[in-house]
TORVEX-198890 format. One line per 10 residues: number of its first residue (from 1); their letters; for each residue z, x, y of C-alpha. Coordinates in nm, 4 decimals. Example, Ala and Ser with C-alpha at 12.3 -4.5 7.8 and 13.67 -1.06 7.14 Angstrom:
1) as) 0.7800 1.2300 -0.4500 ~ 0.7140 1.3670 -0.1060
% end
This chain:
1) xxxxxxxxxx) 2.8095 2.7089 7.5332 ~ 2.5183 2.5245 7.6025 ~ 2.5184 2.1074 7.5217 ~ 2.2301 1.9150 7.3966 ~ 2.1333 1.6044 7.3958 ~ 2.0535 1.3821 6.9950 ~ 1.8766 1.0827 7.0419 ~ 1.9635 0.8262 6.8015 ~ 1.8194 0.5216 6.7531 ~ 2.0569 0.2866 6.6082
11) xxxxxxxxxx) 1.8880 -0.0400 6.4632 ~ 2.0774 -0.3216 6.3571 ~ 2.3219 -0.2004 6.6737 ~ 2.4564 -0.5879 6.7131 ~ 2.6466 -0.6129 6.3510 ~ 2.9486 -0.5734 6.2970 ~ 2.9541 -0.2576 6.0968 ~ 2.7396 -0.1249 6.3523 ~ 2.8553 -0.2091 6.6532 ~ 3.2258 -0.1347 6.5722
21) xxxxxxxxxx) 3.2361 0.1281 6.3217 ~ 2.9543 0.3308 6.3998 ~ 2.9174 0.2521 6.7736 ~ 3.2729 0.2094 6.8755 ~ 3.4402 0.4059 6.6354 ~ 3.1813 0.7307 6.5432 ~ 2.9181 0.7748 6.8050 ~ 3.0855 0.6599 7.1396 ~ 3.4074 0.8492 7.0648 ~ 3.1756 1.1759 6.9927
31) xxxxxxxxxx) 2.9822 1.1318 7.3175 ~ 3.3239 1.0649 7.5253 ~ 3.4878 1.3893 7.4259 ~ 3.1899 1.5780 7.4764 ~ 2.9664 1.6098 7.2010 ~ 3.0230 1.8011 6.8497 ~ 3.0649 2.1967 6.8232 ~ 2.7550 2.2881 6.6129 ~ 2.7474 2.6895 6.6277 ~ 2.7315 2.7682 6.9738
41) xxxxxxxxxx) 2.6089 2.4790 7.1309 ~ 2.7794 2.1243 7.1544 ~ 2.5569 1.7990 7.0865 ~ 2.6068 1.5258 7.2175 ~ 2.4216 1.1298 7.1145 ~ 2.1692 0.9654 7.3643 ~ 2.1940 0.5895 7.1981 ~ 1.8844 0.3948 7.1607 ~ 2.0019 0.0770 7.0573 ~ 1.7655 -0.1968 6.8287
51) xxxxxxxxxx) 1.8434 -0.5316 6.7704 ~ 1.7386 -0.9251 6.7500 ~ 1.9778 -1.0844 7.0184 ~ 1.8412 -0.9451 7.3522 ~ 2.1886 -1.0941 7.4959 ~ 2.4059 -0.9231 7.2655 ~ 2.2253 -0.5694 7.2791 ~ 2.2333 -0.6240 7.6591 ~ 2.6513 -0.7031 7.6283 ~ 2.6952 -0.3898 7.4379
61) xxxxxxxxxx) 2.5157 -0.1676 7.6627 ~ 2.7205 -0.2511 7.9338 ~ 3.0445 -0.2629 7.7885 ~ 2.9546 0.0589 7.6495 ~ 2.7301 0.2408 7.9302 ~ 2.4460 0.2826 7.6802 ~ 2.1209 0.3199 7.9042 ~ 1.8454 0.2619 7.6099 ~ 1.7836 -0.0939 7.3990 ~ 1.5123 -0.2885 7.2665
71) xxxxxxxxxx) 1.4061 -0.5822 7.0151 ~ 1.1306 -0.4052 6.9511 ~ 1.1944 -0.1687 6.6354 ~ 0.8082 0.0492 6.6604 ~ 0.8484 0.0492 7.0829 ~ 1.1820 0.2032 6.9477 ~ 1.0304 0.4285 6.6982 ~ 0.7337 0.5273 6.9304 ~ 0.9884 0.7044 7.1576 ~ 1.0062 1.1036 7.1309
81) xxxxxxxxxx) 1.3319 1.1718 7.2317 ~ 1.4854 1.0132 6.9571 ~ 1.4389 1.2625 6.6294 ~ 1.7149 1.0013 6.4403 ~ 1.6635 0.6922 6.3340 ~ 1.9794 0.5011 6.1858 ~ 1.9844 0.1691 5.9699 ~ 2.2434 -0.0602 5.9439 ~ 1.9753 -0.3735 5.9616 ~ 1.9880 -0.6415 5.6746
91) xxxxxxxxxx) 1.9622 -0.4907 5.3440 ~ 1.6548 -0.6551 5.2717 ~ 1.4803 -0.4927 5.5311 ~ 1.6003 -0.1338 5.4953 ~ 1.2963 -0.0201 5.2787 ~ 1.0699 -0.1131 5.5511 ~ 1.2502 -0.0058 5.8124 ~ 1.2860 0.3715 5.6771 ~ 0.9658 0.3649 5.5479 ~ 0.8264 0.3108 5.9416
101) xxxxxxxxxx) 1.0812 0.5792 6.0510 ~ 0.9408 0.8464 5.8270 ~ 0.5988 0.7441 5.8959 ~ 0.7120 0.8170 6.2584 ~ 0.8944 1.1374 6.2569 ~ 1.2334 1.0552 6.2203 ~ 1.4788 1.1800 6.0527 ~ 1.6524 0.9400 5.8757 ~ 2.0420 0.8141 5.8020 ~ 2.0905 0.4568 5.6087
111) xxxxxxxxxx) 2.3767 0.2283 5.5793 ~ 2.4510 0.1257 5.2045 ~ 2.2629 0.0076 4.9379 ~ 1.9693 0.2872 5.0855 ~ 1.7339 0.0343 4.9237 ~ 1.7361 -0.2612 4.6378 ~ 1.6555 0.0065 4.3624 ~ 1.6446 0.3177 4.2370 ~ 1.2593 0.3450 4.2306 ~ 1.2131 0.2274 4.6038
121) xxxxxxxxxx) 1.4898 0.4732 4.6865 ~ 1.3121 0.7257 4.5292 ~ 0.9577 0.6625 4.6744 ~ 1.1575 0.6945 5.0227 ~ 1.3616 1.0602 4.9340 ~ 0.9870 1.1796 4.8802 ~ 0.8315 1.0833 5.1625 ~ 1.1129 1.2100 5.3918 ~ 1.0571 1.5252 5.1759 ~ 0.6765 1.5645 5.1934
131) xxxxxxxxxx) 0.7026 1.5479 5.5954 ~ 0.9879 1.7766 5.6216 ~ 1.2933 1.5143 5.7486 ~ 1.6415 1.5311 5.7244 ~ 1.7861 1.2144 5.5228 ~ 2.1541 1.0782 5.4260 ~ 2.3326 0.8025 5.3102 ~ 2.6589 0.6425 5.4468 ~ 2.9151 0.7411 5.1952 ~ 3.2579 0.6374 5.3940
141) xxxxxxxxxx) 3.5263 0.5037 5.1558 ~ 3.5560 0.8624 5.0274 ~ 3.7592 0.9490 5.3758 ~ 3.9761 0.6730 5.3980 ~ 4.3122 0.7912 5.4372 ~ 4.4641 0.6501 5.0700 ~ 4.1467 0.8166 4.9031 ~ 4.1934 1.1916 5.1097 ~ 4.5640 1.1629 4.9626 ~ 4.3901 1.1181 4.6242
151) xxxxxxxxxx) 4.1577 1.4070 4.6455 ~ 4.4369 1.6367 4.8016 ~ 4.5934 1.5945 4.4694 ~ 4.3283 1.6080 4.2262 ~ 4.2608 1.9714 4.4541 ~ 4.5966 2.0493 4.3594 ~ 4.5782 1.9802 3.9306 ~ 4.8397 1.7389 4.0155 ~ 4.7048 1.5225 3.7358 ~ 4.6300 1.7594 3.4492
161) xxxxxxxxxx) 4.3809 1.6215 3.2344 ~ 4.2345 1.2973 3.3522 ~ 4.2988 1.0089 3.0928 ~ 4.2268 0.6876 3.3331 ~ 4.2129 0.4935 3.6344 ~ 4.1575 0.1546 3.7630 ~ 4.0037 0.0203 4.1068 ~ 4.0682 -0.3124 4.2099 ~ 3.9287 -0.4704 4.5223 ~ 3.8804 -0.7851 4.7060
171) xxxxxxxxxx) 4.0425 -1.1357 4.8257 ~ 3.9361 -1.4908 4.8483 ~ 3.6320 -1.5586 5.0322 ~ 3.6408 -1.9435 5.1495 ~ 3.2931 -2.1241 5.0806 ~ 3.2911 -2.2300 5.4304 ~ 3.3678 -2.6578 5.3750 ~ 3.7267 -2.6577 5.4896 ~ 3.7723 -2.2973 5.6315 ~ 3.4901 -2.0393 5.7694
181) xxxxxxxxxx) 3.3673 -1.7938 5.5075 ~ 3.4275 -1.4743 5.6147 ~ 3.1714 -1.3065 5.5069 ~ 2.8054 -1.3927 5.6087 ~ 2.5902 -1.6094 5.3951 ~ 2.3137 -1.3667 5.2743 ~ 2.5918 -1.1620 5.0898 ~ 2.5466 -1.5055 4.8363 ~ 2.1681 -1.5219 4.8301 ~ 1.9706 -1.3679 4.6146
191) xxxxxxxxxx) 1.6643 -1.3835 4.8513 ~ 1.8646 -1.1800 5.1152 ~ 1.9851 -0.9294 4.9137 ~ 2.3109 -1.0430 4.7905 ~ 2.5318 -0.9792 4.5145 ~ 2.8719 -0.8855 4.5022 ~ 2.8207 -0.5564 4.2462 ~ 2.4503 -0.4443 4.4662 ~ 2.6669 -0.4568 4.8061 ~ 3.0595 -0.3147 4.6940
201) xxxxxxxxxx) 2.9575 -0.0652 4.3749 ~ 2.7525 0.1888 4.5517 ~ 3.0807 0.2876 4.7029 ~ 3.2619 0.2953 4.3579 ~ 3.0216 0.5867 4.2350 ~ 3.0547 0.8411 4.5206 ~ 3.4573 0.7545 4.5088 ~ 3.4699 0.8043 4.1034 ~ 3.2841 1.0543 4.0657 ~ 3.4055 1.2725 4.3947
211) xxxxxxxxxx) 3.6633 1.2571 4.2857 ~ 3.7312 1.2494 3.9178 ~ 3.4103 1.3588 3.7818 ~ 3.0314 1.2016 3.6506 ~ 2.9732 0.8571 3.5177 ~ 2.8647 0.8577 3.1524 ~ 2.8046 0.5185 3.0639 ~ 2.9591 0.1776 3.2087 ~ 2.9541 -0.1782 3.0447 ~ 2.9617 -0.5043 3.2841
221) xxxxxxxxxx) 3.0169 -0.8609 3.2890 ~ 2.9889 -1.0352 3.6377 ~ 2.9454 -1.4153 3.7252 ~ 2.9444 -1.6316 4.0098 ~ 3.2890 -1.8605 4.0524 ~ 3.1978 -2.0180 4.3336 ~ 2.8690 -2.1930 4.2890 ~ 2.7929 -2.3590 4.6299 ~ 2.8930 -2.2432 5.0176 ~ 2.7897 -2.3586 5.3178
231) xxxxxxxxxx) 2.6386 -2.1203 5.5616 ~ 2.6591 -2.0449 5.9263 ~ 2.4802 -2.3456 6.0339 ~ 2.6850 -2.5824 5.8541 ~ 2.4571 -2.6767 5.5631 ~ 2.5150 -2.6553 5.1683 ~ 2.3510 -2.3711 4.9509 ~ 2.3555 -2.2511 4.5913 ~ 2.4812 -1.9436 4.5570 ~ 2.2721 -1.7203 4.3270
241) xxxxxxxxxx) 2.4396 -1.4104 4.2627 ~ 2.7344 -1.2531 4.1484 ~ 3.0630 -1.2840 4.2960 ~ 3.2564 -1.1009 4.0660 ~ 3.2441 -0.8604 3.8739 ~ 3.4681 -0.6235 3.5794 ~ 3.3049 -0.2726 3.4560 ~ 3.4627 -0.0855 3.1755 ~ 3.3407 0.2886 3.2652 ~ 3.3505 0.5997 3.0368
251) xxxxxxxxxx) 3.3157 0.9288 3.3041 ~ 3.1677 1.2637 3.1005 ~ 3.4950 1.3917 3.0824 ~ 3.5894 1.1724 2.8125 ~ 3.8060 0.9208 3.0414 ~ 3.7854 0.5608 3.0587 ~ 3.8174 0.3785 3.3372 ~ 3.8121 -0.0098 3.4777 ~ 3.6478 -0.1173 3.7965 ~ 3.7708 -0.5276 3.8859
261) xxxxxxxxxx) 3.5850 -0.6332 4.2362 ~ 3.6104 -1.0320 4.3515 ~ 3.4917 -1.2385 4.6547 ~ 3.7043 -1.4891 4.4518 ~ 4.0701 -1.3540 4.3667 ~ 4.3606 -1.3921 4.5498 ~ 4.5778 -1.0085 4.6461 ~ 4.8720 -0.9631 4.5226 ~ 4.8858 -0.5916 4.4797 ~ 4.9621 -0.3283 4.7309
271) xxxxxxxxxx) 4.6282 -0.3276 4.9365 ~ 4.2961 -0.5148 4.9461 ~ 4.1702 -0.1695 4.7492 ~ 4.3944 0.0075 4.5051 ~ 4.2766 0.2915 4.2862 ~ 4.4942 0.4577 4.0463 ~ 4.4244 0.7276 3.8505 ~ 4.6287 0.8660 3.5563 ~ 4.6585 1.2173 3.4110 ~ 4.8324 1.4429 3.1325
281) xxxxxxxxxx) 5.0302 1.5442 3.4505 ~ 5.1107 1.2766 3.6492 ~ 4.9851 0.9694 3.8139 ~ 4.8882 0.8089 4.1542 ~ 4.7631 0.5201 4.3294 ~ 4.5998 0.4691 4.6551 ~ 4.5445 0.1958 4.8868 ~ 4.3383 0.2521 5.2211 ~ 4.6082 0.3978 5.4012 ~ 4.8972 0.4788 5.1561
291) xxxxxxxxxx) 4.9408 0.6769 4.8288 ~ 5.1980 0.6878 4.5744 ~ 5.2669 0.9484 4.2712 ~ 5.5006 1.0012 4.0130 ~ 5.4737 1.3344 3.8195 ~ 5.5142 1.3653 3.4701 ~ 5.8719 1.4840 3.4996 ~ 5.9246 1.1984 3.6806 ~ 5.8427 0.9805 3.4201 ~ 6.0988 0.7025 3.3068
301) xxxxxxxxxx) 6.1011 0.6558 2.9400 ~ 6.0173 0.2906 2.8806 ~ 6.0739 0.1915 2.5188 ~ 6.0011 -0.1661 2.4784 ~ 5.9458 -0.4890 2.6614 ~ 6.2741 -0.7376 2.6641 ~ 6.1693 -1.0735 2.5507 ~ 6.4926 -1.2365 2.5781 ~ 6.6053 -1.1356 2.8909 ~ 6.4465 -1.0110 3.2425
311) xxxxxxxxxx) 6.6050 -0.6973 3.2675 ~ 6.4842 -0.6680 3.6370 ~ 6.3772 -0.2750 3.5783 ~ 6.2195 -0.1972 3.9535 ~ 5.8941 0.0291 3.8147 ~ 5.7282 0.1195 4.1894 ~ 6.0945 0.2615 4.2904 ~ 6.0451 0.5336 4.0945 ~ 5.7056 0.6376 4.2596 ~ 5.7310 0.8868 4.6068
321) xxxxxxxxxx) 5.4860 0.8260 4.8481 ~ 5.2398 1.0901 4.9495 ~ 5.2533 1.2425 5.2769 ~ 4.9451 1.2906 5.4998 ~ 4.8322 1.6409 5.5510 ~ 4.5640 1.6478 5.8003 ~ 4.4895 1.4150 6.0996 ~ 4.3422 1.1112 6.0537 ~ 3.9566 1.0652 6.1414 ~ 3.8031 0.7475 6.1182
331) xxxxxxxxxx) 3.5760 0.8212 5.8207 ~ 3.2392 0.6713 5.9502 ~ 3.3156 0.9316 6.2496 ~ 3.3209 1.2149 5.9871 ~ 2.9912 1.0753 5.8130 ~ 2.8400 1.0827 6.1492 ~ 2.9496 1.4176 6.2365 ~ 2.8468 1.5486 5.9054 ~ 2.5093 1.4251 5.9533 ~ 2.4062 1.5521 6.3521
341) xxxxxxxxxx) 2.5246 1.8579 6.2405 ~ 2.2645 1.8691 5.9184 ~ 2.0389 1.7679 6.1408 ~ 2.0985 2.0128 6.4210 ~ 2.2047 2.3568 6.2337 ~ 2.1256 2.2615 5.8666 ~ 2.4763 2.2317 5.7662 ~ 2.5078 2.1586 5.3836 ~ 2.5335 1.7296 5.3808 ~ 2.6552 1.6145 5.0358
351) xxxxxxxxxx) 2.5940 1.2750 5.1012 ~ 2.1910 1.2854 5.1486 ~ 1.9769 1.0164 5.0792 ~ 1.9455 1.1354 4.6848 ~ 2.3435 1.0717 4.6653 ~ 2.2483 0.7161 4.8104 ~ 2.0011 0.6559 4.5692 ~ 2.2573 0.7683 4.2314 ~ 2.4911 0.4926 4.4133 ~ 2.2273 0.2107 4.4074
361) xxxxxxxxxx) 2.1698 0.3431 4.0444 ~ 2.5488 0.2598 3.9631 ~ 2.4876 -0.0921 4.0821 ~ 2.1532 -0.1527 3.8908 ~ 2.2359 -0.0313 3.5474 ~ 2.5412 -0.2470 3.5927 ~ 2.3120 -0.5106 3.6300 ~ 2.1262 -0.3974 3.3260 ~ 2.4622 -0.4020 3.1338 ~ 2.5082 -0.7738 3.1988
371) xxxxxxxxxx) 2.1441 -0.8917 3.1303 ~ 2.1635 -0.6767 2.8147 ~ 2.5245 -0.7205 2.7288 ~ 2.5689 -0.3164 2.6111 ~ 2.6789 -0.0066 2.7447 ~ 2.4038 0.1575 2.9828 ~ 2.3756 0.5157 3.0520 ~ 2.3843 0.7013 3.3586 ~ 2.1134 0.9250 3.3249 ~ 2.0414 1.2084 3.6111
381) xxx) 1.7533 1.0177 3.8633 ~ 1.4539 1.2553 3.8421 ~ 1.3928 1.3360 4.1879
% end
């Protein structure tokens, strides 16, 4: 078996989605046991890592025994021994960032959104196309453990017909006066690329529909709750965007659905995520880790609510939970893995940079649904 090296260049390498779950969790795990089994050879990442902070790249490389970095992106792009080029830079700057990796060779894998909308997306799938170069999109919440659960059993017809579901997610993000936001300030700004529904709902379409079918039509209403944060450097700013939002979403196969996300609720429900879905058959809901079901034969028979007395009926004790049936892989790992080996053998890759660009869609005719206050369509993107 003969092992080969993939060089990667990894820009945006000092963030934290970057340096933790696709350096420390995906890549560097890969390289450590030896690379990936692609057909009869095994590849293994050469890192290239891009950033601002010249300190922070250099702390990383170290801790990490990464050889390569640079603050400068085209010295970066300009190398030849790195046929991948990975983005997990600001949003804002994604467009140009793949649009200079294409332009250089590279073949090209993008953090979410791929890029602000569907028609920059689109001018990006076709130049990748027209020079021959691999492209995918980061499509992880589908492989979290409470979501695998969830597929296993739509595989199995555990639900019967679909009828519902509702996704929740999100907790209280402090506006930074009395306790530090925790999330960073350009999530809040329309200027950087903000916006609660553009940065959380291109998740929400590859989850939906992988697992319970295509998006008809959806109808939004979002708003901002907290009007003013302060940002890193202590000072006061409007916020201009969205910080929450509620879709009402009708999938092809006739089921409706709700999608509630907040950066201003408080949780108390059984994870910071919960989807459940509901079927002719049974139903289930999923958290990030755990999953619960109750079948149809399992099904209490609840008549009527009790208005004079609490008759303290316990409703989650009669849900099992649902046990795991493979290992565990952290899913930015199996994105990662899923794309060298596209790129090295031409294995199939469902989550290409055209599956990106249906997810931005999501998030944009949501935001047509508010502006216009009716239900938008999901048509097919013309690619």
């Amino acid at each position: 078996m003969a092992v080969k090296e993939i060089g990667i260049i990894v820009n945006g390498a000092t963030g934290r989605i970057a340096s933790t779950q696709h350096l420390a969790n995906a890549l560097l795990p890969i390289r450590a046991e030896g690379g990936l089994t692609a057909g009869a050879d095994r590849i293994v990442p050469h890192l290239l890592l891009v950033g601002r902070n010249a300190e922070r790249l250099s702390e990383i490389t170290r801790t990490h025994d990464i050889d390569r970095w640079t603050t400068d992106l085209d010295e970066a792009l300009a190398q030849p021994g790195f046929p991948v080029f990975f983005d997990a830079a600001a949003t804002k700057q994604r467009v140009s960032a793949l649009t200079k990796a294409i332009a250089a060779g590279k073949h090209i894998y993008s953090e979410k959104p791929v890029a602000p909308s569907v028609a920059e997306g689109l001018s990006l799938l076709r130049a990748a196309r027209s020079r021959g170069l691999k492209h995918g999109a980061v499509e992880d919440k589908i492989f979290l453990p409470g979501l695998q659960k969830l597929a296993a059993l739509a595989k199995q017809r555990f639900f019967g017909r679909i009828t519902g579901f509702a996704l929740e997610f999100g907790w209280w993000v402090f506006d930074g006066s009395e306790r530090l936001c925790q999330r960073p300030s350009w999530n809040y700004q329309r200027s950087g690329g903000g916006g609660l529904t553009s940065d959380i709902y291109p998740h929400w379409r590859y989850v939906i529909e992988g697992l319970l079918g295509p998006i008809h039509r959806v109808a939004t209403a979002a708003t901002t709750i907290v009007p003013e944060r302060v940002d890193e450097a202590g000072k006061r700013y409007s916020v201009d965007v969205d910080d929450t939002s509620a879709t009402l979403v009708e999938l092809t196969n006739g089921a409706v659905g709700t999608i509630r996300c907040s950066w201003a609720t408080r949780v108390r429900r059984d994870d910071l995520l919960t989807l459940q879905v509901d079927g002719t058959g049974g139903s289930a809901v999923a958290g990030l880790h755990r999953c619960w079901m109750q079948s149809a034969s399992d099904t209490p028979a609840i008549r009527h609510i009790n208005p004079t007395i609490d008759v303290g009926a316990d409703y989650c004790g009669e849900w099992k939970e649902v046990t795991a049936t493979s290992t565990y892989i952290n899913p930015y790992r199996i994105g990662w893995e899923n794309f060298i080996r596209h790129v090295a053998m031409d294995a199939p890759l469902v989550s290409d940079l055209s599956a990106g660009i249906r997810d931005v869609q999501l998030a944009e005719v949501c935001y047509r649904s508010v502006s216009e206050q009716k239900w938008i369509t999901l048509d097919e993107v013309v690619n």
